[in-house]
C-alpha positions as CSV (number, residue, x, y, z in Angstrom):
1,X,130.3,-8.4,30.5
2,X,128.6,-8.7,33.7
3,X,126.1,-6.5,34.7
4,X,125.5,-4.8,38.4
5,X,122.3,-6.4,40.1
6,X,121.0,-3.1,40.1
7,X,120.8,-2.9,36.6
8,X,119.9,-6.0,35.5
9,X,116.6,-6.6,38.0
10,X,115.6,-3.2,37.1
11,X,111.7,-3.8,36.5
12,X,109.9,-3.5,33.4
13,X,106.7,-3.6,33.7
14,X,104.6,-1.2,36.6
15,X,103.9,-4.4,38.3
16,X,106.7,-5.1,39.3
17,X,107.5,-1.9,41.0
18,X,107.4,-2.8,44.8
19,X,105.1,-0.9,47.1
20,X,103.9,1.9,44.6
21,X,101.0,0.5,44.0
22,X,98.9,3.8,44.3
23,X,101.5,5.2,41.7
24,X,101.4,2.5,39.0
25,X,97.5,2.1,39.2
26,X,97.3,5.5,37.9
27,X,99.6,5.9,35.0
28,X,98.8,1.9,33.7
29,X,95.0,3.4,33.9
30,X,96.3,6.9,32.0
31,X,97.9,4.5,29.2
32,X,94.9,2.5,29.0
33,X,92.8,4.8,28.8
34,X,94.4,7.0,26.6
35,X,94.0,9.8,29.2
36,X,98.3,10.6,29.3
37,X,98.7,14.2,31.0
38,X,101.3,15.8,29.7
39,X,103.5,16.4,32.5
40,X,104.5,14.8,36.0
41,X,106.8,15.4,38.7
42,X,107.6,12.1,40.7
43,X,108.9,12.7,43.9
44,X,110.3,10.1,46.8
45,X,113.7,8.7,48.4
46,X,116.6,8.0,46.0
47,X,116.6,4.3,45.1
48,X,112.8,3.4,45.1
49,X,111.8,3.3,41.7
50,X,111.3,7.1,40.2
51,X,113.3,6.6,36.8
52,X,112.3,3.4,36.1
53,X,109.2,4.4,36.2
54,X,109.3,7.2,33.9
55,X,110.9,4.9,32.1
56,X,108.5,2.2,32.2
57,X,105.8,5.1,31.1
58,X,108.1,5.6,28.3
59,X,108.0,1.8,27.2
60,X,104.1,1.8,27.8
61,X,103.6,4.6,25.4
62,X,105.7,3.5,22.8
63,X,105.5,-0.2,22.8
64,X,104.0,-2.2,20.5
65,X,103.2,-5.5,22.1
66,X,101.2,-3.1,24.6
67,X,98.4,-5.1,26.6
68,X,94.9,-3.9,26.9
69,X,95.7,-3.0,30.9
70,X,98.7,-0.2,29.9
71,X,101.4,-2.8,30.5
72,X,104.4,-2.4,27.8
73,X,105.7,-5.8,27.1
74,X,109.3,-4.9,27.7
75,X,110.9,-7.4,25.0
76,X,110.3,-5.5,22.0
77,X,112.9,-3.3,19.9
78,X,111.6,0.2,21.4
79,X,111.1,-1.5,25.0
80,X,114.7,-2.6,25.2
81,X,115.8,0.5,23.8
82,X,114.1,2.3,26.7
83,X,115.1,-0.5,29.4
84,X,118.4,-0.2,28.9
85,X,119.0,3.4,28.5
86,X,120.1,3.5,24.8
87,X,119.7,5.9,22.1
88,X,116.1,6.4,21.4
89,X,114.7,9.3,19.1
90,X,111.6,9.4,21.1
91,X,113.1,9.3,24.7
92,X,115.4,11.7,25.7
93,X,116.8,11.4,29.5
94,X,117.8,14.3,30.4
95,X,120.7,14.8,34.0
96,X,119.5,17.8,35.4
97,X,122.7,18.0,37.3
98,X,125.1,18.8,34.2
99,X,121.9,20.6,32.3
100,X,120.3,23.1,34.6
101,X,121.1,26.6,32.7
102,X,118.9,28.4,30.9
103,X,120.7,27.6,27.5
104,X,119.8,23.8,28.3
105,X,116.4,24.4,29.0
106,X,115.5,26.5,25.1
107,X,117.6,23.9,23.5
108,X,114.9,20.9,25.1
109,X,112.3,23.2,24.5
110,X,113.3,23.8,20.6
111,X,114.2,20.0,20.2
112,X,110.4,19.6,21.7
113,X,108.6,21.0,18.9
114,X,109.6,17.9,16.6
115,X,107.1,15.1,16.3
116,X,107.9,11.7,17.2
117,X,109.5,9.5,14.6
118,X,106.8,7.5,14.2
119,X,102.7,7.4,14.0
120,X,101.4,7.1,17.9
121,X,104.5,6.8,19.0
122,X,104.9,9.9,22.1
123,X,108.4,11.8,22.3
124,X,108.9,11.5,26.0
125,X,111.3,13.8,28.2
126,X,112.7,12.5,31.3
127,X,114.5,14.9,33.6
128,X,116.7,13.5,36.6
129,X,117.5,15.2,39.4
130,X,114.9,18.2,38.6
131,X,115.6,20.0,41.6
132,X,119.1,21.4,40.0
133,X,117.6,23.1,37.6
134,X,117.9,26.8,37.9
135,X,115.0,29.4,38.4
136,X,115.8,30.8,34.5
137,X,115.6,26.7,33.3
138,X,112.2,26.8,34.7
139,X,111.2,29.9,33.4
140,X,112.2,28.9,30.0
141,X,109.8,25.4,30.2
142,X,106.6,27.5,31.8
143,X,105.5,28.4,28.6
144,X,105.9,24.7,27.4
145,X,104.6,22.9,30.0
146,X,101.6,25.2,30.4
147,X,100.7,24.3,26.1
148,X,103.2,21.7,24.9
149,X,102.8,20.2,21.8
150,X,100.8,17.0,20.8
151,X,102.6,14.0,22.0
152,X,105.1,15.1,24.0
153,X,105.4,14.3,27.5
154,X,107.7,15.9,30.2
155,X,108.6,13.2,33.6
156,X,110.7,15.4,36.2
157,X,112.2,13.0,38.6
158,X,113.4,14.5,42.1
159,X,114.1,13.8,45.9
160,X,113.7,17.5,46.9
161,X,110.8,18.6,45.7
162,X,110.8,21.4,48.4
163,X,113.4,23.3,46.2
164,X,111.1,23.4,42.7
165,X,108.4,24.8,44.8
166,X,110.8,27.5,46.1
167,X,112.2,27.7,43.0
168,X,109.7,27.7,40.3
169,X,106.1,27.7,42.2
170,X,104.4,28.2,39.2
171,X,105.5,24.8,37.4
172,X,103.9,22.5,39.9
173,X,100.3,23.2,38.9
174,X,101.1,22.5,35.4
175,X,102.7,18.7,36.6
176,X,100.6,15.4,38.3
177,X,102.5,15.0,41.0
178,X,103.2,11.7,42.4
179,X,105.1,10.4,45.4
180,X,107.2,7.3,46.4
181,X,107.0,6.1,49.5
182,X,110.2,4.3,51.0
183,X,110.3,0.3,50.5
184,X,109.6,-1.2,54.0
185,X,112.5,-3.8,55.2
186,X,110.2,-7.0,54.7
187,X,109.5,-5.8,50.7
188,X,113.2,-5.5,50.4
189,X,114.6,-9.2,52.2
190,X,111.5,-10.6,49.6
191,X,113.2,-8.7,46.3
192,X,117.0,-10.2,47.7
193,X,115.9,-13.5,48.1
194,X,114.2,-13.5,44.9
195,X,117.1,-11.8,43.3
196,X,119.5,-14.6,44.5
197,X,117.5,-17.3,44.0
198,X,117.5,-16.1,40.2
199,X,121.3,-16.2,40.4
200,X,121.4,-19.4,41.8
201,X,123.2,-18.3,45.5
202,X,121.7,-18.5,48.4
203,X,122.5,-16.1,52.0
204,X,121.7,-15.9,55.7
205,X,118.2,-14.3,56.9
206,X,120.3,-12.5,59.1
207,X,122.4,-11.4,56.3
208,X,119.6,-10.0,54.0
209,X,117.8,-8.2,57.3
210,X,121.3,-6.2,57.4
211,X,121.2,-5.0,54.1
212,X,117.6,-4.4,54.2
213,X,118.1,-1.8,57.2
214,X,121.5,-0.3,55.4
215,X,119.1,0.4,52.0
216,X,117.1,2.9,54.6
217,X,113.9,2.0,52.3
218,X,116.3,2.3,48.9
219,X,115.8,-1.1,46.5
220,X,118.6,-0.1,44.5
221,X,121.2,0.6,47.7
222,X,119.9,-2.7,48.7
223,X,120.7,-4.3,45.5
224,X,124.0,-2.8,45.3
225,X,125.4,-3.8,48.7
226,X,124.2,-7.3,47.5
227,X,126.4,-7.0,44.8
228,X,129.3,-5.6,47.1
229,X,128.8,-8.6,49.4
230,X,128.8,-11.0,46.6
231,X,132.3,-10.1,45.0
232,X,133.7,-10.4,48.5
233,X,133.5,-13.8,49.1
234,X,132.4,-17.3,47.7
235,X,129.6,-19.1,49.0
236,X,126.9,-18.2,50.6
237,X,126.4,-14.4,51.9
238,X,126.8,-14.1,56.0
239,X,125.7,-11.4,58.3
240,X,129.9,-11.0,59.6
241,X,130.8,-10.6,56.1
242,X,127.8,-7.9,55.5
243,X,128.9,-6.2,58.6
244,X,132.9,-6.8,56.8
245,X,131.4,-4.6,54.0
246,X,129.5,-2.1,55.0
247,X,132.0,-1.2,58.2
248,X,129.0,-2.4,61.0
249,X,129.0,-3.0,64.6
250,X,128.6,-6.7,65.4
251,X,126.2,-7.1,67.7
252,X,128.4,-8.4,70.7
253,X,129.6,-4.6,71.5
254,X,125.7,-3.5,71.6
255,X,125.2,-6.3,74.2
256,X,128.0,-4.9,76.1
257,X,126.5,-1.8,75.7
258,X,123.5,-3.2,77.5
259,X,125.0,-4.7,80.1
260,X,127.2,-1.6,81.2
261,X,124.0,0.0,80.6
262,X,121.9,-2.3,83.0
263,X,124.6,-2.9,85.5
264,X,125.1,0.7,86.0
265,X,129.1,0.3,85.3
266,X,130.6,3.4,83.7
267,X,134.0,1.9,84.3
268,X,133.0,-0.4,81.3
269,X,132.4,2.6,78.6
270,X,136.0,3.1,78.4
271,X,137.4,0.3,76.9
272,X,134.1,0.0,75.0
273,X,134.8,3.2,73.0
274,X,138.9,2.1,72.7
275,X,137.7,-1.0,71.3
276,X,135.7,0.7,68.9
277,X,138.4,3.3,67.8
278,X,141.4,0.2,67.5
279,X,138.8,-1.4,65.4
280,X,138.3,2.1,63.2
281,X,134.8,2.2,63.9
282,X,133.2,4.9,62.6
283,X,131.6,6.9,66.1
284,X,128.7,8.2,64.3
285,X,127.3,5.2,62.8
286,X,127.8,3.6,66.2
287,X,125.5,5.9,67.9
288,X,123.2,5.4,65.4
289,X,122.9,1.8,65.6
290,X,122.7,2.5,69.6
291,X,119.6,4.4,69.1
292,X,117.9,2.1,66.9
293,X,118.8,-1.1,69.0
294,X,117.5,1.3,72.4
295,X,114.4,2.1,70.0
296,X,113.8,-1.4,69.4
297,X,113.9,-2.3,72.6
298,X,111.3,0.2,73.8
299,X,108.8,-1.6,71.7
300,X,109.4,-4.6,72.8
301,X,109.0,-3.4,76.5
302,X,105.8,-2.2,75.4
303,X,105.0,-5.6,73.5
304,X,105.2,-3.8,70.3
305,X,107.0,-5.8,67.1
306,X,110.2,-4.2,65.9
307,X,111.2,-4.7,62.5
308,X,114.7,-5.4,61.0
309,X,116.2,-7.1,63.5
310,X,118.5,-10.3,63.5
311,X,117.8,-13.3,65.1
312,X,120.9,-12.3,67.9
313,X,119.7,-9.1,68.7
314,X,116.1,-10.0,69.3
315,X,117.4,-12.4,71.6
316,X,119.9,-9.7,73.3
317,X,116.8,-6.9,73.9
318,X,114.7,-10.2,75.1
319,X,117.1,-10.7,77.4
320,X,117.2,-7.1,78.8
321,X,114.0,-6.1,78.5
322,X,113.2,-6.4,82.0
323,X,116.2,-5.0,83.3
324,X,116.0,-1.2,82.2
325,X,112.3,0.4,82.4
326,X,110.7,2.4,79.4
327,X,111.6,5.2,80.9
328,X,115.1,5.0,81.4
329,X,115.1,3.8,77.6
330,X,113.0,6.8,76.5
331,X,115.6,9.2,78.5
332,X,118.8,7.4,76.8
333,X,117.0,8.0,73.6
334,X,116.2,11.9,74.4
335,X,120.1,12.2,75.5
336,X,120.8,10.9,72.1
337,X,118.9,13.1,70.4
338,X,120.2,16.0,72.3
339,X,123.5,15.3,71.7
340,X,123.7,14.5,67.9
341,X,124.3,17.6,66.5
342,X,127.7,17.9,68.7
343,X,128.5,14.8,67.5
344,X,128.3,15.8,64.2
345,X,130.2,19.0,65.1
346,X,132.6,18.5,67.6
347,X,136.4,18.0,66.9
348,X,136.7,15.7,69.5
349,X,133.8,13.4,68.9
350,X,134.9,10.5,71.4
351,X,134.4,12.7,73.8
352,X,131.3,13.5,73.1
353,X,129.8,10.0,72.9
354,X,131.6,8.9,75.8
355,X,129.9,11.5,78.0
356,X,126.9,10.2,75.9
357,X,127.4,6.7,77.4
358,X,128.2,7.5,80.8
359,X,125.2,9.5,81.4
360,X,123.5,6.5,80.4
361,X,125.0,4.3,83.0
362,X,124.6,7.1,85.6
363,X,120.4,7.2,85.3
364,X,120.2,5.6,88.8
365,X,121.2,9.0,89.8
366,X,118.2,10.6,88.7
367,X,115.1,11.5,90.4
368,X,111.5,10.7,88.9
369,X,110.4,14.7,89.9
370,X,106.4,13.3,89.5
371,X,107.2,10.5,92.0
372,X,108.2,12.6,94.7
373,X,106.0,15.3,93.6
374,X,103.2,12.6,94.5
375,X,104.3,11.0,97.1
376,X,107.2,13.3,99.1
377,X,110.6,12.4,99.4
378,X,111.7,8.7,99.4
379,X,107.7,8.2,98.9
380,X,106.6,9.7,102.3
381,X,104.4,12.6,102.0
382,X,106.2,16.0,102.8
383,X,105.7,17.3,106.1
384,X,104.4,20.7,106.1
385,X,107.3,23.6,106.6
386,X,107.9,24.9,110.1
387,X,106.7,29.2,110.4
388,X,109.3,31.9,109.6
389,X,108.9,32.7,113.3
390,X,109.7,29.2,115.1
391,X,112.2,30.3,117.6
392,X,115.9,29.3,117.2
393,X,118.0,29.7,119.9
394,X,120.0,26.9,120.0
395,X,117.4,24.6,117.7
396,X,118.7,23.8,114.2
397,X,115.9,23.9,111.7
398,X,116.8,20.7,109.3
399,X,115.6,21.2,105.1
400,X,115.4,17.6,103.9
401,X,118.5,16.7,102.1
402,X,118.5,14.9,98.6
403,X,117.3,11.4,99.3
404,X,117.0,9.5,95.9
405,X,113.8,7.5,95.6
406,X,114.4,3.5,95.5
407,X,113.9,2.0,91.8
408,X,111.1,0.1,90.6
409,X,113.7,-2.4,89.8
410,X,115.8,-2.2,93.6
411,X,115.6,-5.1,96.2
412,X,115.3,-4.6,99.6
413,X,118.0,-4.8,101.9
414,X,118.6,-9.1,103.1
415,X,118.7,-9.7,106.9
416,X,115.8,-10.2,109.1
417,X,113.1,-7.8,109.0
418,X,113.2,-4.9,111.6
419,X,110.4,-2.9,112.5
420,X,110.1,0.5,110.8
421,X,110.6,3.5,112.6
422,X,107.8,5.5,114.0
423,X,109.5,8.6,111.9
424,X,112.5,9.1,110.1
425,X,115.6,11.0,112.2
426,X,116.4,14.2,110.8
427,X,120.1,14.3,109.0
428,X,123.0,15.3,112.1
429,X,124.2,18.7,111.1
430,X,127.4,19.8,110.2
431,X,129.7,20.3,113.3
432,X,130.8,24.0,113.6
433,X,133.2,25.6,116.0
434,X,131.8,28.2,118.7
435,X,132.0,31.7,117.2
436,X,132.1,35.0,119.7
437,X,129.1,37.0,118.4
438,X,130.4,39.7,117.1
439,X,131.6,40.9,113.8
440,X,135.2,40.4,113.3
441,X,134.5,36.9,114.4
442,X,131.8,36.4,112.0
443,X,134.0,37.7,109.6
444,X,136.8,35.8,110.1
445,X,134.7,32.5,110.2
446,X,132.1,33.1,107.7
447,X,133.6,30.6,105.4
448,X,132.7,27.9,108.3
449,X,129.3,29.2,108.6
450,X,128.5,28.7,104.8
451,X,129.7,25.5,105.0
452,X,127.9,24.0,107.6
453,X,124.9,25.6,106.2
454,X,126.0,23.2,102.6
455,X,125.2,20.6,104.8
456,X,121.3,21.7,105.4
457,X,121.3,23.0,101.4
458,X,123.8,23.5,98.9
459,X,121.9,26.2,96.7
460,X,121.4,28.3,99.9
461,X,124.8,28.1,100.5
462,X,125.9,29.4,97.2
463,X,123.6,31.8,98.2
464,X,125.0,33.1,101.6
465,X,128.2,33.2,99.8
466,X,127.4,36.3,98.1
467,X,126.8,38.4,101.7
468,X,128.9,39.7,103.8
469,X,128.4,40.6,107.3
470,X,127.7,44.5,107.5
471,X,126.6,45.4,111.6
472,X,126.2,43.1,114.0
473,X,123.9,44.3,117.4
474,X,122.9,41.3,119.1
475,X,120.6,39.7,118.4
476,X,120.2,41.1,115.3
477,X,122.8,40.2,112.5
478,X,122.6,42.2,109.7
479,X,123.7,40.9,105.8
480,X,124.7,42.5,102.7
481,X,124.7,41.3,99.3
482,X,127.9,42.2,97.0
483,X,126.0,41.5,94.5
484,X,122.1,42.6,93.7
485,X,120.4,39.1,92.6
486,X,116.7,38.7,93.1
487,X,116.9,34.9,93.2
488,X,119.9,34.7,95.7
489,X,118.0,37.4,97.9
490,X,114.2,35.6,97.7
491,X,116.2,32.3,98.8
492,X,117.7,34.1,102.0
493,X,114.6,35.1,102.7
494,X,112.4,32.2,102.8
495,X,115.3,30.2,104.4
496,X,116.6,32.6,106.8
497,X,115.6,30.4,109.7
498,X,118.5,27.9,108.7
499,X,121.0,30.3,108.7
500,X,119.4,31.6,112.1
501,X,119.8,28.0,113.7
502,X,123.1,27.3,112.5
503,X,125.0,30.8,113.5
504,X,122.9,30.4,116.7
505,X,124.3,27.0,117.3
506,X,127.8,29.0,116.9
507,X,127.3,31.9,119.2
508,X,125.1,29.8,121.5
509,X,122.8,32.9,121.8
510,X,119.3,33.9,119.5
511,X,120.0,35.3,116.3
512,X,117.6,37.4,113.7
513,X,119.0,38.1,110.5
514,X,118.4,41.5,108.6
515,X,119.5,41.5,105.0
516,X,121.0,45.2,105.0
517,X,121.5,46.9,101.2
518,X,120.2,44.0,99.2
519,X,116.4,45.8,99.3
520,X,117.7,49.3,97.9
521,X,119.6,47.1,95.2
522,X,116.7,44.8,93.7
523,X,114.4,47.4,93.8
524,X,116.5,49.7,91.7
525,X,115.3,51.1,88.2
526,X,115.7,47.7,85.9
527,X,117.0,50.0,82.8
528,X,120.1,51.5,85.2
529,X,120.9,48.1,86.8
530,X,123.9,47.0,85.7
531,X,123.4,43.7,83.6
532,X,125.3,41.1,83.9
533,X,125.6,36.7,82.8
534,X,124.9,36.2,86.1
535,X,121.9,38.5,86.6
536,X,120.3,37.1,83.4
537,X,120.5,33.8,84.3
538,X,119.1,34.4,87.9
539,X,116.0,35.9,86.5
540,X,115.4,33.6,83.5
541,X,115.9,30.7,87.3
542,X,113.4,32.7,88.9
543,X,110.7,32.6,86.0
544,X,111.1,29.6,85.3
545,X,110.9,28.5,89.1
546,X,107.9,30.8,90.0
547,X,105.7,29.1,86.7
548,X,105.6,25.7,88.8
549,X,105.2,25.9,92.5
550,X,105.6,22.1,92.8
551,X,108.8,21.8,90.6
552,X,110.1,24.7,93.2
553,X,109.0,23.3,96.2
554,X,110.2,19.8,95.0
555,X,113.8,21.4,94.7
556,X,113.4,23.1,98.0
557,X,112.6,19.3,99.2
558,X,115.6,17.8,97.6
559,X,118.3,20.0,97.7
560,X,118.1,19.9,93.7
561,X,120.0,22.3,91.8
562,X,117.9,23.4,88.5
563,X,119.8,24.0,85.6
564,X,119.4,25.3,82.1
């Protein structure tokens, strides 16, 4: 009968546990030296070693072949007993799992009191999955574990330990702890290769570096998808029939990934995702795989050596590396992470992750806030703001619109070179008809007035919206809000001059605004205000904008809209 791979290159002596070194040097030293605590609670990742080496502790006690260092021999009777997980009157493995009641735990702790069945042999206890045992279990083994009797050993073997110390605190200062750290990738393609070169096969670099990032630091996962990959097929093991196996992504779709990405295409997500979901392509993994290839290639933008990767996709992130900068990479990455947990959640994932992958495509339509903060808008610096009291009669007062700052990465424009202007022309405003300046004619045409005032800034638009037009005694024009809202009101304020200019470009005549009402409004008793989403969110806007006077003047500068 054939055994899994798992099972049969399970190691036998500490040695030949890979990378826990700082783990086996102590308990071969306790076994050596005769120095064997009499509890220990090994913690770590499923599928790096924990039971076998409580059960390799188990062989070293027992065995009689022992050498002088504490290694068992693992060929004799009691060592192959052990090994292989047969009956053994002095080892008792123990699932946790199916055993955590308090019943369980006074039956171990009667069946404890026995002596071993023979001289110097140790009657050792190892309990899987430790974490499942319930707060009564525990409290049934504290009294054990604090004064057990001679020769008997308790191994608790867990990947939580988190839940033993809310659980039963009081155990873990009667146990050595011990943890497992996860096997690294390299560690892992090594034990494969050796592995197959035992069985006489042989499989693609690429092949073993794909099951070596599946494990996730787990030997035995590793070994197991080995096995998987060798009952597909015949011959040697490929990295399409690994990605066959395991359900993967081939790399082709992450290089179109890349190049929608690069290319700024969001037309190309589409079919991306439909070619995914015809293929039954689990979404999740996908976007995982998306974020470790974008995480790869952020090191090697930053001449850093990822690990893991096939021999195809280190040529695909050489080959991009200098099209996206590191911090468009490290913004895809933070979208990512913002956005798994819907993806996890949502009924509609596709959605999700298509949004996901647009945004990415779309980061050309972001603005570097600390460029422009530095430098002004389109990297000349600011001019300074003209006084509240600059007359208007006729003038429009221009706010600089949104201008995007040119990438790093952009080329300038071909045709012969033209000499730069001395200054750059301010934006023509919107064209408005003339208005008779009075107030039914306001009125009627006040949906006119707030859009030409869009044109010079689309916040202060939103909020002129929320006035009306209460007395009008020329040249004064006096505003009310139908709303009170202390960030809508301070914007009017400090920007009344553009709504001066453009009405007065309408009524061809001076105007001086007067907000009417909205005073009495704001300053009203906070606890009788009525509260609302709306007024919430203004003030939590207005906080937020008066901690950074640069972010707010920046915003001013651009047009930007600042959102939660």
């Amino acid at each position: 009968m054939s055994i899994a791979l798992a099972r049969r290159y399970r190691p036998r002596r500490f040695a030949d546990l890979l990378v826990q070194d700082h783990v086996t040097a102590v308990l071969r030293g306790a076994v050596a030296r005769d120095r064997i605590g009499h509890g220990y609670l090994l913690t770590g990742p499923r599928g790096v070693g924990k039971t076998t080496a409580a059960r390799i502790l188990a062989m070293a006690l027992n065995c009689a072949h022992r050498d002088a260092d504490g290694e068992p021999c693992g060929e004799c009777a009691s060592c192959t007993r052990i090994w292989n997980g047969s009956a053994s009157l002095d080892v008792i493995e123990i699932d946790a799992a199916s055993n955590r009641g308090v019943d369980d735990a006074r039956d171990l702790r009667e069946r404890a009191m026995y002596a071993a069945s023979e001289e110097g042999h140790h009657k050792v206890y190892i309990v899987d999955e430790a974490h499942m045992l319930t707060r009564e279990a525990w409290n049934a083994l504290l009294k054990i574990l604090e004064e057990p009797p001679p020769g008997v050993v308790f191994v608790f073997a867990t990947t939580e330990p988190q839940k033993i110390a809310a659980t039963a605190a009081p155990v873990l200062s009667r146990l050595q702890r011990f943890d497992f750290r996860r096997i690294g990738p390299t560690a892992i393609r090594d034990r494969l290769r050796a592995v197959l070169a035992a069985e006489g096969l042989t499989a693609d670099d690429d092949a073993l570096t794909l099951i070596a990032r599946h494990a996730d630091g787990g030997m035995r996962d590793a070994l197991s998808v080995l096995d998987q990959c060798l009952s597909f097929g015949e011959g040697a093991v490929t990295a399409d029939r690994v990605r066959e196996v395991l359900g993967l992504v081939g790399d082709e779709v992450y290089a179109a990934l890349l190049e929608a990405v690069a290319g700024r295409t969001p037309a190309a997500i589409f079919p991306l995702v439909e070619r995914l979901m015809e293929a039954g392509a689990d979404l999740g993994e996908f976007m995982a795989g998306a974020g470790e290839m974008l995480r790869a290639l952020l090191m090697v933008q930053v001449h850093a050596e990822p690990d893991g990767l096939t021999e195809s996709m280190r040529e695909l992130l050489q080959r991009h590396a200098t099209r996206l900068q590191p911090g468009d990479v490290l913004r895809m990455l933070r979208l990512l992470t913002d956005n798994e947990p819907a993806m996890r959640r949502s009924a509609n994932a596709r959605l999700v992750v298509e949004t996901v992958l647009l945004r990415w495509t779309m980061l050309d339509r972001m603005v570097d806030l600390e460029r422009v903060l530095a430098t002004g808008v389109g990297g000349v610096s600011p001019a300074p703001r003209a006084p509240r009291t600059t007359p208007v009669g006729g003038v429009a007062a221009a706010t600089g619109g949104a201008v995007p700052a040119r990438r790093a990465t952009d080329q300038p424009p071909a045709g012969p070179a033209s000499p730069a202007p001395a200054a750059s022309a301010p934006a023509a405003p919107a064209p408005i008809a003339a208005i008779a300046f009075n107030r039914d004619s306001l009125q009627e045409h006040w949906a006119d007035v707030i859009a030409a005032v869009r044109s010079e800034s689309r916040f202060l638009a939103e909020a002129l919206a929320g006035t009306v037009v209460a007395e009008v005694a020329p040249p004064a024009l006096s505003l009310e809000l139908t709303e009170p809202n202390p960030l809508f009101l301070e914007r009017l304020e400090q920007q009344a001059g553009v709504i001066e200019a453009v009405i007065g470009r309408a009524v061809a005549a001076p105007v001086r605004l007067r907000l009417a009402g909205a005073p009495v409004a704001v300053a009203a008793d906070p606890r009788t205000r009525r509260i609302s989403d709306a007024s919430i969110r203004a003030d939590r806007l207005k906080g937020f904008r008066a901690k950074d006077p640069t972010l707010d003047a920046a915003a001013d500068e651009l047009d930007l809209e600042i959102v939660e």
